[in-house]
PAPA-417970 format. One record per atom (N, C-alpha, C, O, CB): residue in three letters; chain; atom name; x, y negated, z negated. Coordinates in steps of 0.02 Angstrom, whole numbers. Atoms other than C-alpha are relative to their C-alpha. Glycine has a CB too. Example, Ala and Ser with C-alpha at 12.3 -4.5 7.8 and 13.67 -1.06 7.14 Angstrom:
REM residues 2
<site type="ALA" mol="A" atom="N" c1="45" c2="59" c3="0"/>
<site type="ALA" mol="A" atom="CA" c1="615" c2="225" c3="-390"/>
<site type="ALA" mol="A" atom="C" c1="45" c2="-60" c3="0"/>
<site type="ALA" mol="A" atom="O" c1="97" c2="-59" c3="-33"/>
<site type="ALA" mol="A" atom="CB" c1="-50" c2="-1" c3="-62"/>
<site type="SER" mol="A" atom="N" c1="-42" c2="59" c3="3"/>
<site type="SER" mol="A" atom="CA" c1="684" c2="53" c3="-357"/>
<site type="SER" mol="A" atom="C" c1="-39" c2="-55" c3="-37"/>
<site type="SER" mol="A" atom="O" c1="-14" c2="-110" c3="-45"/>
<site type="SER" mol="A" atom="CB" c1="20" c2="-23" c3="71"/>
REM end
This chain:
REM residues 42
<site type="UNK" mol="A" atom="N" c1="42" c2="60" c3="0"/>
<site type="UNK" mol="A" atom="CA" c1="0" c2="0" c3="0"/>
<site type="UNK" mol="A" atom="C" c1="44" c2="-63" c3="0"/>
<site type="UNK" mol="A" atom="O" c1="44" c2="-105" c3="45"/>
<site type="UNK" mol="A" atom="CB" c1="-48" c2="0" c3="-62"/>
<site type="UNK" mol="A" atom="N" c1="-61" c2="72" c3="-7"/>
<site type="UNK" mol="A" atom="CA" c1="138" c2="-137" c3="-42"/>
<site type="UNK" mol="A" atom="C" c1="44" c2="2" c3="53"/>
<site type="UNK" mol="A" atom="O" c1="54" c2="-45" c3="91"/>
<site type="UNK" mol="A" atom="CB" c1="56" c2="-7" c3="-64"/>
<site type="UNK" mol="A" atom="N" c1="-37" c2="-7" c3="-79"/>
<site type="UNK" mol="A" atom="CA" c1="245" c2="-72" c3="94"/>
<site type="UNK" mol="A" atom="C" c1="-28" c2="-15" c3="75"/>
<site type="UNK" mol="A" atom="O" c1="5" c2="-34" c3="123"/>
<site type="UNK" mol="A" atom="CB" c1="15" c2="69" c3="8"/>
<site type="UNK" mol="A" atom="N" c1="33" c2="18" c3="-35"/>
<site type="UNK" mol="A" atom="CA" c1="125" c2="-93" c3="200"/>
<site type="UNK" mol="A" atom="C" c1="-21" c2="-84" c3="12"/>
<site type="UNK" mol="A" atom="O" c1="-10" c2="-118" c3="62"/>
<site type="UNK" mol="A" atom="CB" c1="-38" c2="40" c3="-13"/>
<site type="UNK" mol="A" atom="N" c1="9" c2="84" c3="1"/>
<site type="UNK" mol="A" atom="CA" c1="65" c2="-277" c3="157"/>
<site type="UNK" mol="A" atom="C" c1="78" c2="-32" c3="3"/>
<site type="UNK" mol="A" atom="O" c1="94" c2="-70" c3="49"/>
<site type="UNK" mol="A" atom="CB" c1="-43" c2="-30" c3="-81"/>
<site type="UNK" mol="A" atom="N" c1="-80" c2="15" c3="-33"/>
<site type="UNK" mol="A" atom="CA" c1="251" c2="-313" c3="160"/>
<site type="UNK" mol="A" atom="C" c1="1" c2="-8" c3="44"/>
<site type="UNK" mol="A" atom="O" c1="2" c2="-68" c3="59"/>
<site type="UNK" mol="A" atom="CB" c1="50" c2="36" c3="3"/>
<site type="UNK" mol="A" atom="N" c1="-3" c2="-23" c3="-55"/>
<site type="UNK" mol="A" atom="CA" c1="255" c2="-245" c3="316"/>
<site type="UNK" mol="A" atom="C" c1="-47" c2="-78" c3="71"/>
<site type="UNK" mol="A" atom="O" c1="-42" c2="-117" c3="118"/>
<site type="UNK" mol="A" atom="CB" c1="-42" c2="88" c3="-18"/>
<site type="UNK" mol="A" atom="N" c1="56" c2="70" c3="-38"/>
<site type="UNK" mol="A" atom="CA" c1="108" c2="-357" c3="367"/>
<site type="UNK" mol="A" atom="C" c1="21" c2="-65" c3="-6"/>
<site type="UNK" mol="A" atom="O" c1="22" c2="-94" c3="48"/>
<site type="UNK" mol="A" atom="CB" c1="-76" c2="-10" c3="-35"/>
<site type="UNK" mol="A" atom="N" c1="-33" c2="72" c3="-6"/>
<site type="UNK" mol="A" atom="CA" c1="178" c2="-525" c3="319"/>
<site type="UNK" mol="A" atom="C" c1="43" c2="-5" c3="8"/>
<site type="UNK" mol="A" atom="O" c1="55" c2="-65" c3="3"/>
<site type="UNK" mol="A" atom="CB" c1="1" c2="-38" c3="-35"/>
<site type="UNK" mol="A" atom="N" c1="-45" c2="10" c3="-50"/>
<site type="UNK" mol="A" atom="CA" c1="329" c2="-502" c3="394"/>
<site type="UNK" mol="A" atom="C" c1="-17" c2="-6" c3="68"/>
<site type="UNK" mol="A" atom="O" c1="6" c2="-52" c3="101"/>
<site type="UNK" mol="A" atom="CB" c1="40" c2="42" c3="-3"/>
<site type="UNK" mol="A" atom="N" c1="35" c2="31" c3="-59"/>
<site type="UNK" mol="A" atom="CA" c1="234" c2="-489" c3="551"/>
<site type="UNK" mol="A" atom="C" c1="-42" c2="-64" c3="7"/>
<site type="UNK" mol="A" atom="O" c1="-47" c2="-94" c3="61"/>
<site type="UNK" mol="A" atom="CB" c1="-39" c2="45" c3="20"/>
<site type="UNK" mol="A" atom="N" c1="41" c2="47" c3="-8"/>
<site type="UNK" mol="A" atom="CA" c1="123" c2="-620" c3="514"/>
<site type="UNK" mol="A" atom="C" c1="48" c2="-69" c3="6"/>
<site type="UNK" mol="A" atom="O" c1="44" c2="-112" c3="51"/>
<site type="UNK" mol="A" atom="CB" c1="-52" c2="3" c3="-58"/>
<site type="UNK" mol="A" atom="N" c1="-64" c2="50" c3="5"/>
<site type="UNK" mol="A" atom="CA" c1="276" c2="-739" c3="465"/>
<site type="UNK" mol="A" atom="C" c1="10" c2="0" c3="85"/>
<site type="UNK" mol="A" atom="O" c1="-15" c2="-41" c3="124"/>
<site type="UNK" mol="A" atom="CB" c1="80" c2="36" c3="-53"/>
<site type="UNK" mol="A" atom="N" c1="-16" c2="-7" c3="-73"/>
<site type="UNK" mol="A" atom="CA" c1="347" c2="-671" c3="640"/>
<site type="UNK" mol="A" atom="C" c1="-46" c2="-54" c3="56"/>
<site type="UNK" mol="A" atom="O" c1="-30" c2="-106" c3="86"/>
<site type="UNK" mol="A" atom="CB" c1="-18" c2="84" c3="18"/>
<site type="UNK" mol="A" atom="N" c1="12" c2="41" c3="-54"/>
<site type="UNK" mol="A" atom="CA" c1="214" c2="-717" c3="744"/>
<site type="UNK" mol="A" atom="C" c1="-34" c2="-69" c3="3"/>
<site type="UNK" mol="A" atom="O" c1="-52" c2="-94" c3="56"/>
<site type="UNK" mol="A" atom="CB" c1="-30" c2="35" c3="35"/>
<site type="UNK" mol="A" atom="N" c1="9" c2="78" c3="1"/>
<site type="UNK" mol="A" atom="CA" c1="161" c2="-900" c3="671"/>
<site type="UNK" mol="A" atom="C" c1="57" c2="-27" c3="33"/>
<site type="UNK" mol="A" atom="O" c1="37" c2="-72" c3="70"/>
<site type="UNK" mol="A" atom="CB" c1="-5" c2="-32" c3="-73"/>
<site type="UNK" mol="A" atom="N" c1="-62" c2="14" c3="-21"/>
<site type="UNK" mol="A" atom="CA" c1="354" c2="-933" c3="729"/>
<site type="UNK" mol="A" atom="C" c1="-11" c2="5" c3="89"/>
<site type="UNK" mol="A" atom="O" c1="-4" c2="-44" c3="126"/>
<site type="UNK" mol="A" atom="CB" c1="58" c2="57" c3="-37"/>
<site type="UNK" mol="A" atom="N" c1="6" c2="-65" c3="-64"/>
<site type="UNK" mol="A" atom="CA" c1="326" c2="-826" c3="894"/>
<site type="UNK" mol="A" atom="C" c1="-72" c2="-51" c3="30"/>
<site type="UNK" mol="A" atom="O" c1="-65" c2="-91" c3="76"/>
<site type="UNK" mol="A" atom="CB" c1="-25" c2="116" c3="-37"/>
<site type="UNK" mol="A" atom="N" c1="88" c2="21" c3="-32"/>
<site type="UNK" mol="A" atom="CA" c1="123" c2="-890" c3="933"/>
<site type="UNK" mol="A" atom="C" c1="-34" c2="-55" c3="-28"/>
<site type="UNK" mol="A" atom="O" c1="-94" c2="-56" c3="-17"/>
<site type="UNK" mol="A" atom="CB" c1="-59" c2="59" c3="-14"/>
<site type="UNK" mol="A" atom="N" c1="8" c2="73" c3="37"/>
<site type="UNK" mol="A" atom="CA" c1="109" c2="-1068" c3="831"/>
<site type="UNK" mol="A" atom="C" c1="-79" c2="15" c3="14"/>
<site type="UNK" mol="A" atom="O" c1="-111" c2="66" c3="6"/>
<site type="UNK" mol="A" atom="CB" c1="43" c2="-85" c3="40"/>
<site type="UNK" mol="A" atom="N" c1="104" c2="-18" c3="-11"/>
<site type="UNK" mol="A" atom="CA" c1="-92" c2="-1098" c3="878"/>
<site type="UNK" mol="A" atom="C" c1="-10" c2="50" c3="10"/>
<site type="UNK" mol="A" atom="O" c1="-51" c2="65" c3="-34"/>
<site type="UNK" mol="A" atom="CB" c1="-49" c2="-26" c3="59"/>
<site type="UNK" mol="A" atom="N" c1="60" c2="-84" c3="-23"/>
<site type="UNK" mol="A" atom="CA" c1="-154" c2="-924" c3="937"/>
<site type="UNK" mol="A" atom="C" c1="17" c2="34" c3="-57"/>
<site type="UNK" mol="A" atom="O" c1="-4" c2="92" c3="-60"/>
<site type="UNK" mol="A" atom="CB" c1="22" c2="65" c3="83"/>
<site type="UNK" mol="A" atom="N" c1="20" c2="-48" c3="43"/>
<site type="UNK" mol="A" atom="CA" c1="-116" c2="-867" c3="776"/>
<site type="UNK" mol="A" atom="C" c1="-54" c2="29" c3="-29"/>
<site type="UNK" mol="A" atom="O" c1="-60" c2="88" c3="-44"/>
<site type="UNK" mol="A" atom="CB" c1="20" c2="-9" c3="-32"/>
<site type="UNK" mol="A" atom="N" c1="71" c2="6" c3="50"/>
<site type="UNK" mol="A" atom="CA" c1="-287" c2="-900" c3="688"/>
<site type="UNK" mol="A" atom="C" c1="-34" c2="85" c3="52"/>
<site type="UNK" mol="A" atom="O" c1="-50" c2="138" c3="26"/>
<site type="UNK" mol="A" atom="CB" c1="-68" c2="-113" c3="16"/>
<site type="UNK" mol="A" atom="N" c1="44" c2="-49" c3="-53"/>
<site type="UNK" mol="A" atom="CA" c1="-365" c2="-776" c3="834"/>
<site type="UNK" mol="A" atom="C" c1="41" c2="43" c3="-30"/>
<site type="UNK" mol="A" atom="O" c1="37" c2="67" c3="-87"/>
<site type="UNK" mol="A" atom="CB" c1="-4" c2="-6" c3="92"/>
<site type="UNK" mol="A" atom="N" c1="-65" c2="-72" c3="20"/>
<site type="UNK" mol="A" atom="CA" c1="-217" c2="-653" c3="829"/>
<site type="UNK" mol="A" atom="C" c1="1" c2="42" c3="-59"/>
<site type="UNK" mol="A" atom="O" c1="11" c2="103" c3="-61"/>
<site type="UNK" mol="A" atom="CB" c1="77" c2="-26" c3="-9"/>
<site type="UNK" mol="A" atom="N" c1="14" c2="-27" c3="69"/>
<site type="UNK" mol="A" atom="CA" c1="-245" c2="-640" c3="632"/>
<site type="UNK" mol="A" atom="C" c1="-57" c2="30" c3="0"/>
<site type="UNK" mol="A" atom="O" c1="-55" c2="88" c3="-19"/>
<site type="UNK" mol="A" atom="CB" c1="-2" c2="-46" c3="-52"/>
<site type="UNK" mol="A" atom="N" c1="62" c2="-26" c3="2"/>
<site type="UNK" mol="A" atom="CA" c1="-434" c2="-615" c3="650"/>
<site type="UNK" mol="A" atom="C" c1="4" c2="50" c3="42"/>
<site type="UNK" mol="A" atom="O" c1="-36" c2="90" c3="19"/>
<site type="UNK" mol="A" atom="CB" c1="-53" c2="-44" c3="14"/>
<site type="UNK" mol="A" atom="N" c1="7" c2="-67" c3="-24"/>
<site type="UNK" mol="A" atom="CA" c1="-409" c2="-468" c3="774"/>
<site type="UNK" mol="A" atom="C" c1="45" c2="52" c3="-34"/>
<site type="UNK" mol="A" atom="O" c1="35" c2="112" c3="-24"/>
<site type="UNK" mol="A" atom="CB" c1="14" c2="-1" c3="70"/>
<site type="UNK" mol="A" atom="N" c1="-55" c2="-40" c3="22"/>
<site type="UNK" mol="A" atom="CA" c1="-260" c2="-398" c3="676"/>
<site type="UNK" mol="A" atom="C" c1="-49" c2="19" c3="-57"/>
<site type="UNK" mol="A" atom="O" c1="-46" c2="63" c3="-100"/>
<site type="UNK" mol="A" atom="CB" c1="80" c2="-36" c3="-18"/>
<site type="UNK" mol="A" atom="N" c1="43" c2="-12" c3="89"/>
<site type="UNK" mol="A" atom="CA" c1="-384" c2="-398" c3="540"/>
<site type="UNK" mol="A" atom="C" c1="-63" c2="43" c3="8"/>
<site type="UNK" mol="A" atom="O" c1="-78" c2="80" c3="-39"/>
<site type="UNK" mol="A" atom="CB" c1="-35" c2="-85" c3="-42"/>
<site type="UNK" mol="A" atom="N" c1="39" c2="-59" c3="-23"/>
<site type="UNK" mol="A" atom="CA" c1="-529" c2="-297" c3="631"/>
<site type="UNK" mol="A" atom="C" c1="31" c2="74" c3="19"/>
<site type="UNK" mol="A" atom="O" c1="9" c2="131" c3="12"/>
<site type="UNK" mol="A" atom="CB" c1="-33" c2="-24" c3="60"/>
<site type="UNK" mol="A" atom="N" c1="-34" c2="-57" c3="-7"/>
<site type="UNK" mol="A" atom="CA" c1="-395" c2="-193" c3="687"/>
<site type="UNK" mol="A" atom="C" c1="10" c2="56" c3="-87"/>
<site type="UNK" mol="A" atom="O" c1="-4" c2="112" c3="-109"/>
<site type="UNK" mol="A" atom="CB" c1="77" c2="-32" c3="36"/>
<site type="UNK" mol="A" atom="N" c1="-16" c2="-36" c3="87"/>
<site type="UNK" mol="A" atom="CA" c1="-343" c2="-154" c3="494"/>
<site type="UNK" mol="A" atom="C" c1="-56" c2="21" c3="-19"/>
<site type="UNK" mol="A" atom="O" c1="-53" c2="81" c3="-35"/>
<site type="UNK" mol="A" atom="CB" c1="24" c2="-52" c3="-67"/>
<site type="UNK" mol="A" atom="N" c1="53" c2="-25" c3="37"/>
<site type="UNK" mol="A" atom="CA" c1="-518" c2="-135" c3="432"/>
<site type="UNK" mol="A" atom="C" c1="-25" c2="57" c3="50"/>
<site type="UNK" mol="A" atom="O" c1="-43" c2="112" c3="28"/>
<site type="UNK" mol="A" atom="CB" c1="-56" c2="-59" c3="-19"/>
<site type="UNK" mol="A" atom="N" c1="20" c2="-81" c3="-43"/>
<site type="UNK" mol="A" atom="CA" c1="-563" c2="-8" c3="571"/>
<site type="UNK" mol="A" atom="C" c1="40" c2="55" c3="-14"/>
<site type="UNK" mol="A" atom="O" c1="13" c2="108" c3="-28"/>
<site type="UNK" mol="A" atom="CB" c1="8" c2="1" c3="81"/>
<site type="UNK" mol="A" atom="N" c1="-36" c2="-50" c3="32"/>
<site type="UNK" mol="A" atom="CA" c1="-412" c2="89" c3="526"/>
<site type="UNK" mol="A" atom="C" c1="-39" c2="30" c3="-56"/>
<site type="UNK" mol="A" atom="O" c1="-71" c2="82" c3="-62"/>
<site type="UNK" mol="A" atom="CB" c1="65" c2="-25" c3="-22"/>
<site type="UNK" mol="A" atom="N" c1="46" c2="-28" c3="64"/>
<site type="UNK" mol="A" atom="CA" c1="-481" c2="82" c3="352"/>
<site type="UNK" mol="A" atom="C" c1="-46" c2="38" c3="14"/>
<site type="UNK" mol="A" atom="O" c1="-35" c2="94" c3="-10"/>
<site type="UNK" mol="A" atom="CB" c1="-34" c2="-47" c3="-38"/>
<site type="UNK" mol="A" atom="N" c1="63" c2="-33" c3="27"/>
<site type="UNK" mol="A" atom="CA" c1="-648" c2="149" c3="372"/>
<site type="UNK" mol="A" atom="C" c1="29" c2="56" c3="29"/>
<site type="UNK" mol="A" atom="O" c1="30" c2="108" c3="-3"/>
<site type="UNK" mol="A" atom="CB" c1="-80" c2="-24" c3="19"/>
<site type="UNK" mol="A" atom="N" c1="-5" c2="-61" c3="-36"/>
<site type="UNK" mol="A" atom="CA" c1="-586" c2="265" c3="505"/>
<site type="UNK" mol="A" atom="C" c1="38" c2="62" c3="-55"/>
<site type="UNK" mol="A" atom="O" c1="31" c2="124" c3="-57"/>
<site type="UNK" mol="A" atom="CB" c1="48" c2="-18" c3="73"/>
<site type="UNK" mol="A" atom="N" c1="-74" c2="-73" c3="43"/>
<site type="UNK" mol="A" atom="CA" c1="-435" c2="353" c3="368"/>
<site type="UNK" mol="A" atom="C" c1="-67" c2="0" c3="-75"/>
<site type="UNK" mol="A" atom="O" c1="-41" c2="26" c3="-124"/>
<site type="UNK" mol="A" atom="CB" c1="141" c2="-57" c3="-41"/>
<site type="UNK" mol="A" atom="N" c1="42" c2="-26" c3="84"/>
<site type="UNK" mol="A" atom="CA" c1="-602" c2="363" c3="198"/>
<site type="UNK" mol="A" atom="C" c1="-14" c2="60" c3="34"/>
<site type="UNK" mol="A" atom="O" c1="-44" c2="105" c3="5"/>
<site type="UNK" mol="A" atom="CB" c1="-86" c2="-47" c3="-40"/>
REM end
């Protein structure tokens, strides 16, 4: 779980640097992506 969120805000860091504006979007799909994982792995 921490390795993971780690994991995640190092990317997120990354691509504010990397994608300045299109982050806001980029986050909100990274974030449907994660919660679909979720339900998919209960």
């Amino acid at each position: 779980m921490f390795t993971t969120y780690s994991g995640s805000h190092t990317l997120t860091v990354t691509a504010h640097h990397l994608l300045g504006p299109r982050l806001p979007a980029l986050c909100a799909a990274f974030a449907r992506e994660a919660d679909a994982l979720a339900a998919a792995g209960r």
